[in-house]
N, C-alpha and C positions, 0 to 999 in steps of 0.2 A: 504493500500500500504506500510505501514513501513516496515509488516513482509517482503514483498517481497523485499525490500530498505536494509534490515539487511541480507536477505537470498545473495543477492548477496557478500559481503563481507563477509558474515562468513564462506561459503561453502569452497572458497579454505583453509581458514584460519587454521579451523579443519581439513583439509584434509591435509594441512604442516604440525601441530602437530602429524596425528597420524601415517603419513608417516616418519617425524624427529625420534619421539620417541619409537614408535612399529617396527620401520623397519623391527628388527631382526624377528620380530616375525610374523609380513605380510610375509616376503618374499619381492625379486625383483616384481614380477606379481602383487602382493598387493600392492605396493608403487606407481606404474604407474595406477594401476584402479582405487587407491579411491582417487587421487588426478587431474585426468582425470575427473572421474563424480564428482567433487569439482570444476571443472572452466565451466565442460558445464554445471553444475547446474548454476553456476553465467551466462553462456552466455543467458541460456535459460532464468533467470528471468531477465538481461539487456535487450535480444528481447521486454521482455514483458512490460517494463518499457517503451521502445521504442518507443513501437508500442501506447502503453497510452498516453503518454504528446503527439508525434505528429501527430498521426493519431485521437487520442480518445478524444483529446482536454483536455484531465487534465490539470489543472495550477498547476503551478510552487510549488514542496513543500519544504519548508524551516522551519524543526521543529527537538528539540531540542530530542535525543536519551538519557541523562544522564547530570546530574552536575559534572564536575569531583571537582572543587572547587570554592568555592562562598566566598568574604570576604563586606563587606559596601562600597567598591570603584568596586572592578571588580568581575564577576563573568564570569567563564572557562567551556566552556560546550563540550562535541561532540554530532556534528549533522549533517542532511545531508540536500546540497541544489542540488535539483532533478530536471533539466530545457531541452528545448534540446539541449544545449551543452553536461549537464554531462550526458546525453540520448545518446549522439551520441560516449563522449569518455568512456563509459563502455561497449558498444558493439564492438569499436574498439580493448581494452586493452583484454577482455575476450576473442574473437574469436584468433585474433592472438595467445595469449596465449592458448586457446587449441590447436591450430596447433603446437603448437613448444612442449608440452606436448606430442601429437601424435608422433611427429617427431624426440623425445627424446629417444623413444624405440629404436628404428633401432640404431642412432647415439653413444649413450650409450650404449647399451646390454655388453659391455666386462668389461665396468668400475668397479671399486670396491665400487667407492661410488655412487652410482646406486639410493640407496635409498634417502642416502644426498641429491641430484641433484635434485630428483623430490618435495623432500621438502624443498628445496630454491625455485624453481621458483613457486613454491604453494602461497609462502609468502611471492615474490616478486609481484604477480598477486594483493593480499592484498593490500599490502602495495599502490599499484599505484591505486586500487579503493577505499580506503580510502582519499588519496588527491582528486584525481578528485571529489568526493563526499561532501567534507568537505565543510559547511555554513560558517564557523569561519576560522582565522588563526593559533589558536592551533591545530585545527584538521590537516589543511592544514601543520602545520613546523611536526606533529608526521609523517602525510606519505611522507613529503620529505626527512626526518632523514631516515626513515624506510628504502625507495628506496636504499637511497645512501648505509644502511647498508648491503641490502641483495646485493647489487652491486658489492660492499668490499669483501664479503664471495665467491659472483660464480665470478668473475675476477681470483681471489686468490685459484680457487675450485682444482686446479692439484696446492696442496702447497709444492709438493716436489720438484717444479720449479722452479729454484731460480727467471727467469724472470716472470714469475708470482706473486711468495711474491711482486718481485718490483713493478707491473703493479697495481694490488691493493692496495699496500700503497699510489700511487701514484694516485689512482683515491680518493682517501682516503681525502690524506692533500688538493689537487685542489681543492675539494669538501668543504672541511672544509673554507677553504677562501672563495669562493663563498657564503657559508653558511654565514659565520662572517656579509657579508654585508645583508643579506637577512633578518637576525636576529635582525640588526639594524634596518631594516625598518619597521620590526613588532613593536619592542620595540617605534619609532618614532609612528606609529599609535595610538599603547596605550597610549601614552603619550601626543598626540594630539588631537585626538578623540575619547579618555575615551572608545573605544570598541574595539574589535578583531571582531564581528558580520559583516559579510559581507555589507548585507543590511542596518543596522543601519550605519557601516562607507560610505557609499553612500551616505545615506540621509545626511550625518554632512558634505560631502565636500565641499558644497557651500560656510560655515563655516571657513574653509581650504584654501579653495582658495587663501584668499588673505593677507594671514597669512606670514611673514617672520620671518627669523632668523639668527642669526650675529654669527658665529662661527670663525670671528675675527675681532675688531672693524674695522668700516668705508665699512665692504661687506656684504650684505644682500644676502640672498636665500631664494628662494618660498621653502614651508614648502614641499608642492606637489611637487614639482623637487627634492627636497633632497627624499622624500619619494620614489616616481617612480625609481631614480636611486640607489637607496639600494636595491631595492625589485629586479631592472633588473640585478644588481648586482650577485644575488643569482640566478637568470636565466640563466646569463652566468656560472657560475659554470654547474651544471645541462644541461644545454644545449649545453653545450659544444662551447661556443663561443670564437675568439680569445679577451685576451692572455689566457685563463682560458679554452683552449679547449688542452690541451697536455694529458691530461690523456684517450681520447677516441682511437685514434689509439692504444694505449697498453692494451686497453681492451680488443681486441682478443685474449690475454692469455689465455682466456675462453673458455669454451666449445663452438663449434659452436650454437646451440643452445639457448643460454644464449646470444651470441653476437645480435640475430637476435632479443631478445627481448628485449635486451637493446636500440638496435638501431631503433627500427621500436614502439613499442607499450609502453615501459613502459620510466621513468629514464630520457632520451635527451626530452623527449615529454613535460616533467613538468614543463621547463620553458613557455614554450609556451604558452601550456593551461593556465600557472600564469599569465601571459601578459593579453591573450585574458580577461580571469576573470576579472583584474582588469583593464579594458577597461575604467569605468568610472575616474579611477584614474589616469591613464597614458595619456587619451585627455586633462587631466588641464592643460599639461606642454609639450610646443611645444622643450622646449631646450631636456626632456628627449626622445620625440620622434626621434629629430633628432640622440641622442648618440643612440638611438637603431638603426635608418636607417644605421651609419656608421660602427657601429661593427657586422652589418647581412653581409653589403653588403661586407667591407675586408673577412669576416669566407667567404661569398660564393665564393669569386673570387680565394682568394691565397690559400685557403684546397682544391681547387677542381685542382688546381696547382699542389700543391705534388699528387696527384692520378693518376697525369701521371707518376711517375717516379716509383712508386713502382711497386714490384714484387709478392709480397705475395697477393694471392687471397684475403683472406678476410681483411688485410688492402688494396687494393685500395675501395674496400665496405665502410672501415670505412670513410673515407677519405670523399667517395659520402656522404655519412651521415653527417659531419660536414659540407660540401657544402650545402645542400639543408634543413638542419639546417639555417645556414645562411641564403635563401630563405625565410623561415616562419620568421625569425626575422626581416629582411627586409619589408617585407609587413606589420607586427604590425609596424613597426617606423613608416609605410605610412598611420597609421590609417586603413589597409585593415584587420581587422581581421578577416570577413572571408575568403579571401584565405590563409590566413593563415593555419587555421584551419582545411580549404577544404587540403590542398596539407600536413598538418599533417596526416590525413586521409588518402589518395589515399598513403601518401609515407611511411604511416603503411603497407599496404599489399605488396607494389611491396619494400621493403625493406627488408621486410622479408621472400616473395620470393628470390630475390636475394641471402641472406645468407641461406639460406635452401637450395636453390641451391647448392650453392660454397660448404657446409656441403656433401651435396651429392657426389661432384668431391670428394672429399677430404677424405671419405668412399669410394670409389671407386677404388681410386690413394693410400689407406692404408700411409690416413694420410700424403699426400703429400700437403703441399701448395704453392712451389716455381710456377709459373705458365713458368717459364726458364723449367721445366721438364715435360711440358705438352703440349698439341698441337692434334690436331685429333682427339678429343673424341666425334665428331658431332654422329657418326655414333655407337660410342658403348655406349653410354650414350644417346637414344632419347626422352627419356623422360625430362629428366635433363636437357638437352640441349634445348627445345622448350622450358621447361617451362622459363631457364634463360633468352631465346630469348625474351620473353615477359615481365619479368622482367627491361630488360634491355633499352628494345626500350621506358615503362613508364619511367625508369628515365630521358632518353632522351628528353622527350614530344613530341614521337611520335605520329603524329595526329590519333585521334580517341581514345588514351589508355586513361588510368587516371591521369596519368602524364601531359599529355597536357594538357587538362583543367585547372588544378590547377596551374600550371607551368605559364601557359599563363594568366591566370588571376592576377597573382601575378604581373608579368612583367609589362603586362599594367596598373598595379593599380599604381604601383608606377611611372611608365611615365608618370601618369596625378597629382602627388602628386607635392605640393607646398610648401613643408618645407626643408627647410635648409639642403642642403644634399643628397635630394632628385636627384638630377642630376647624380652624384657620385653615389649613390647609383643604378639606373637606367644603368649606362654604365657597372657599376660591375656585373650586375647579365643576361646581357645583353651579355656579353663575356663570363661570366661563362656557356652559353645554349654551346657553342663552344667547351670549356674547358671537360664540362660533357662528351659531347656525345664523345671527341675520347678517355678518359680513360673510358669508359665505353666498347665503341667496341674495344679497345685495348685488352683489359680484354677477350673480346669474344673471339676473332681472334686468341689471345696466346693458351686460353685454347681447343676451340676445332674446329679450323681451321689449317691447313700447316699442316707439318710435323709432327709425333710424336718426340719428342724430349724425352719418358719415356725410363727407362731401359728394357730391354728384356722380365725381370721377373717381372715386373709388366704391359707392357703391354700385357701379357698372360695372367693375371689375369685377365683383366678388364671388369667389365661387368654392366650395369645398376645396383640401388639399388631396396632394396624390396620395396615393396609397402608400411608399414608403413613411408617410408622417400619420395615416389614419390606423396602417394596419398595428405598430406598439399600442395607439389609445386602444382597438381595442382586445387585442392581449392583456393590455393591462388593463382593461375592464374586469373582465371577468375575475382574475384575483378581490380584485377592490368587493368584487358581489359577492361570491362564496368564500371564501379562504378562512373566514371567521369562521364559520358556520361551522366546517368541513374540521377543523384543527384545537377547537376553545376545548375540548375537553381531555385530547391526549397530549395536549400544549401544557394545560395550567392543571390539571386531576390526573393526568396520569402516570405523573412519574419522568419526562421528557427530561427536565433539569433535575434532578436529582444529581447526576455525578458532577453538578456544575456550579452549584446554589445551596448555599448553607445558609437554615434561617433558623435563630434559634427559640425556643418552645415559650417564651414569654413575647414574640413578637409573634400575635395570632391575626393576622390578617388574613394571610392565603386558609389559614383555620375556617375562620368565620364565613369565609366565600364560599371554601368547600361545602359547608354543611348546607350553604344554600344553593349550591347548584345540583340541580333534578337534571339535565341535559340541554343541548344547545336549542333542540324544538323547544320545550318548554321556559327555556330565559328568553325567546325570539316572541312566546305568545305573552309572557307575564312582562316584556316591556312595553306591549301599549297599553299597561295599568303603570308604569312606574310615572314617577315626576320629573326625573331626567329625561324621557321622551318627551313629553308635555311640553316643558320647557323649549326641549331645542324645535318645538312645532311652533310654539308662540314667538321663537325669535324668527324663522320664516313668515310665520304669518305679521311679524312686527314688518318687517321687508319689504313682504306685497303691496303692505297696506302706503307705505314710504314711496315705495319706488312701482310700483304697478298702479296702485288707487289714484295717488293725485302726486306724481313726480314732480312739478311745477309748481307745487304749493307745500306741502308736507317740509320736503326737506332743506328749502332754504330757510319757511318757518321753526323750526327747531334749529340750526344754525345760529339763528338770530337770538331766540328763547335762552340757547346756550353757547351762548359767543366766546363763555370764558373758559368753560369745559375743554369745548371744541378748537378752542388757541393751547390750551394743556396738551392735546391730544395731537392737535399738526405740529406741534413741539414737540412730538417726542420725550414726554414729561421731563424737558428736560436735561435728556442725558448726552446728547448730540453740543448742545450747548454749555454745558456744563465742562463737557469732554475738552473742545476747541477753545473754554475761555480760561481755565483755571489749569488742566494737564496739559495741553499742548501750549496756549501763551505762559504757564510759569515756566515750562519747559524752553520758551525760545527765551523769554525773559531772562532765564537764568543763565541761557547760553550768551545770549550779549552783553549779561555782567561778569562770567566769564572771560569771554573775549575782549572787553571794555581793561578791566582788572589784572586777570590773568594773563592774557596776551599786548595789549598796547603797552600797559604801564607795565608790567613786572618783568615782563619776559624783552619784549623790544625797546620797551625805554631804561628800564635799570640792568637784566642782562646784556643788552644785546647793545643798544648805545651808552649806555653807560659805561660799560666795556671799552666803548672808541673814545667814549671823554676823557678817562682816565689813559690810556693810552697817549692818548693825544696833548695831553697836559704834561705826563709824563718825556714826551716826546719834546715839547717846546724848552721845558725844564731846562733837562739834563743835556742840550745840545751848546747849552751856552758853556758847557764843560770843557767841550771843542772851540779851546780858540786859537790853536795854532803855532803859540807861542811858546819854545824849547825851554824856557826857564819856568815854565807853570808847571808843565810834563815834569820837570827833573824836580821839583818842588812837591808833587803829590806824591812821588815813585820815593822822598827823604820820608814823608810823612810815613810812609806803608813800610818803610825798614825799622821809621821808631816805634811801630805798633808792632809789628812783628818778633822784636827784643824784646818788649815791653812783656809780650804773651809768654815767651819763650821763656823770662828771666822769674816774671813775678804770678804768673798766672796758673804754667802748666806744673803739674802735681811730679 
């Protein structure tokens, strides 16, 4: 099984390279085929991997591929740990990822860097199956580095735009602070439990457990609370949680394409999976579950806040993306890691339907994304338009999709949670079902209900895309419809994570669920009595009533009613501003007092000319010594023989 373990990462790997550096010489046609059969060769050996550990009963393999360095205290290996977790997120990361491969032809075709584009996402597919894969936490920080880098490059991929240079510097330095803490918790590991090896750091925590440290006399910390919140640390980066989530809405910089696998399969996912991985490290320390419960449940409530106010299709997307981001970190703070997991899953496909979707408007409308300039396209987009409809009704947790399951599971996992927080936590994501569903069907109703609001000449133009960009939506429909339905009970009741997930016996959440799940038919018929459906029908029906009933009166009325809210909300509470006026000007601030200080005065005017003044002073001096006259000479050379006796006579011992 290794070859096969290696065949899945190396296929796209090679296929980045020889699409990056052959381009010229494949051709457009050549850079889309061999990096095409480079992910579905990874999906097809991911199926088969798959289908091994849990159907075929393989145990768990954890074995070492190479030494990268070994010294008498630590030794640094890559290797792969192959369970059904990393069973379930390598056929998640592959499949999506060939669908946006597929869906990159149509999307792309006119671009110039055609070739470039399909070998970044070749080796951004890498990059995210080498983390997932990773035994160790060397291997795990090279593919979290890697992510963030191939991230950086298709953010920033149209560089002749200046808001895009900014959108990836900007996912860049966010990333890099996340990272800083993430880096410390590795280094705290090492330095704690002598390993980086996943399973031997398991086995030592017991070790750990009860271990403190004084990082200023008279206050102690669990060694594992400091640990835990370093490593979540680096997951909010990555995951995009607040305050360390500003860099994801400006990632639509990006190609569509690129957005839907940042957002759905690869990069926002990593923290997640890092959480659920290190499950047995994260239940020692109820303080750092709780900081996770309250920074899920703020990201899910007040990101899914601003996605009512925006305009641009694929930012209110993003927006749903840090909301239900939020959602999966909420349920790890609840000890639920599998709904977690499960609704990381289900909100990889109907997420990246969704932007596949909107991609599609957006080739259609030739590159339009004010959703103010669109309206009507039910009927000339029917393909696009059904598939979005199912995209849109899973985010919602429309009963029966896959959204509902996971969504609902999540919900009442943490209604029955008993940690700190847990309440708050619970009302937040509880409002958030509300919040979701009318930016979500806002989204719908602008784009292809009412009126056309397009110009002339492009609503002349407009007509369905090819089938290279309809047939991913819908393939990826169909998951977004069934996949819940088909997986909620051998996913979260039957044992799937067990060899992956350690939750211990006073955090009863997946407890409390279990006893209330009867099977997926009967939680699909007892959600249209629950209040969480209700809700998110009254936030659509909130929608209709806005944007179907009386578009022209309702919602610039309510704008005005809440002008101050609604200034809160296009502000970005905030944080954007906050960000550019106090971090980035103290930060230039202090570099021109630097440079003021530092450089003019200390360094050039007292090193570096001060230097020449004294020199030069010294130079006018001592020249008047030189004056040419043989009895001055023969007068210094008496003085230097009577100091020279003088030493000689009275001085030297």
């Amino acid at each position: 099984m290794e070859m096969i373990y290696l065949a899945v990462v190396l296929a796209p790997l090679i296929a980045s390279i020889i699409a990056g550096l052959f381009g010229r010489q494949i051709g457009r046609a050549g850079a889309h085929w061999v990096t095409i059969i480079g992910v579905a060769i990874s999906l097809a050996a991911s199926v088969y991997v798959f289908s091994m550990h849990v159907f075929g009963g393989l145990p768990t393999f954890d074995g070492t591929v190479y030494t990268w360095m070994a010294s008498d205290l630590f030794e640094f290996n890559i290797g792969f740990l192959v369970d059904n977790l990393t069973a379930m997120m390598m056929v998640v990361v592959t499949a999506v990822s060939l669908m946006v491969h597929i869906y990159t032809i149509g999307y792309m075709k006119d671009d110039p860097g055609y070739q470039r584009f399909f070998s970044y996402i070749s080796l951004f597919t890498f990059s995210m199956l080498m983390l997932v894969m990773a035994n160790n936490l060397l291997q795990l920080f090279f593919g979290w580095e890697a992510v963030g880098l191939v991230s950086y490059l298709l953010i920033g991929f149209w560089y002749k735009r200046e808001s895009a240079i900014f959108a990836n510097l900007k996912a860049f330095i966010v990333n890099r602070v996340g990272d800083f803490g993430f880096l410390l918790g590795i280094a705290a590991i090492l330095a704690y439990a002598d390993t980086l090896h996943y399973a031997t750091l398991f086995e030592r925590l017991p070790e750990l457990a009860d271990m403190t440290v004084e990082y200023w006399p008279g206050v102690e910390w669990s060694v594992v609370t400091v640990i835990a919140i370093l490593l979540f640390i680096g997951a909010m980066g990555k995951s995009a949680q607040v305050p360390l989530h500003v860099w994801l809405p400006d990632s639509m910089e990006g190609p569509t394409p690129i957005s839907a696998l940042i957002h759905a399969a690869t990069m926002v996912t990593a923290g997640i999976f890092m959480v659920a991985r290190f499950s047995p490290l994260f239940e020692l320390s109820d303080a750092a579950l709780s900081f996770i419960l309250v920074i899920g449940a703020i990201t899910a409530l007040f990101m899914g806040l601003l996605g009512m106010v925006q305009n641009d299709i694929k930012r209110v997307i993003a927006y749903s993306t840090l909301s239900q981001l939020g959602y999966m970190t909420v349920a790890l703070g609840a000890s639920a890691y599998g709904p977690a997991l499960f609704h990381l899953m289900t909100h990889a496909f109907f997420k990246a339907l969704l932007f596949l979707a909107a991609g599609s408007v957006i080739i259609a409308l030739h590159h339009e994304q004010d959703m103010r300039k669109m309206g009507g396209l039910a009927r000339k987009l029917p393909i696009t338009f059904i598939t979005f409809l199912i995209g849109a009704l899973a985010l919602i947790g429309f009963p029966g999709t896959a959204g509902f399951f996971s969504k609902e599971s999540i919900i009442y996992a943490v209604q029955a949670s008993t940690l700190p927080g847990a309440e708050f936590a619970y009302w937040a994501v509880f409002a958030g079902v509300f919040v979701s569903a009318f930016y979500t069907f806002r989204m719908l109703f602008l784009v292809f209900f009412g009126e056309s609001r397009m110009d002339k000449e492009t609503a002349a133009h407009v007509q369905e895309t090819p089938k290279v960009v309809t047939v991913p939506l819908m393939l990826l429909a169909v998951p977004s419809l069934i996949i819940g339905f088909v997986v909620i009970e051998p996913l979260l009741f039957g044992g799937f994570f067990d060899d992956s997930i350690r939750v211990l016996a006073n955090h009863g959440a997946m407890a409390a669920l279990e006893a209330q799940f009867t099977g997926a038919w009967a939680m699909f018929l007892h959600g249209w009595a629950t209040p969480v459906v209700w809700l998110a029908l009254a936030g659509v029906a909130g929608a209709a009533i806005m944007y179907l009933g009386a578009p022209k009166v309702l919602p610039p009325l309510f704008a005005r009613v809440f002008a101050w809210p609604k200034r809160v909300l296009d502000d970005g509470f905030g944080f954007d501003g906050f960000n550019n006026a106090v971090i980035a000007g103290g930060t230039r601030l202090l570099g021109r007092g630097l440079w003021q200080i530092g450089d003019v005065r200390a360094i050039d005017g007292v090193v570096v000319n001060g230097a020449a003044v004294v020199v030069s002073y010294l130079a006018r001096t001592w020249r008047k010594i030189q004056t040419g006259y043989l009895y001055h000479y023969a007068f210094v050379m008496i003085l230097g023989l009577i100091g020279l006796m003088t030493w000689i006579v009275f001085l030297n011992p």
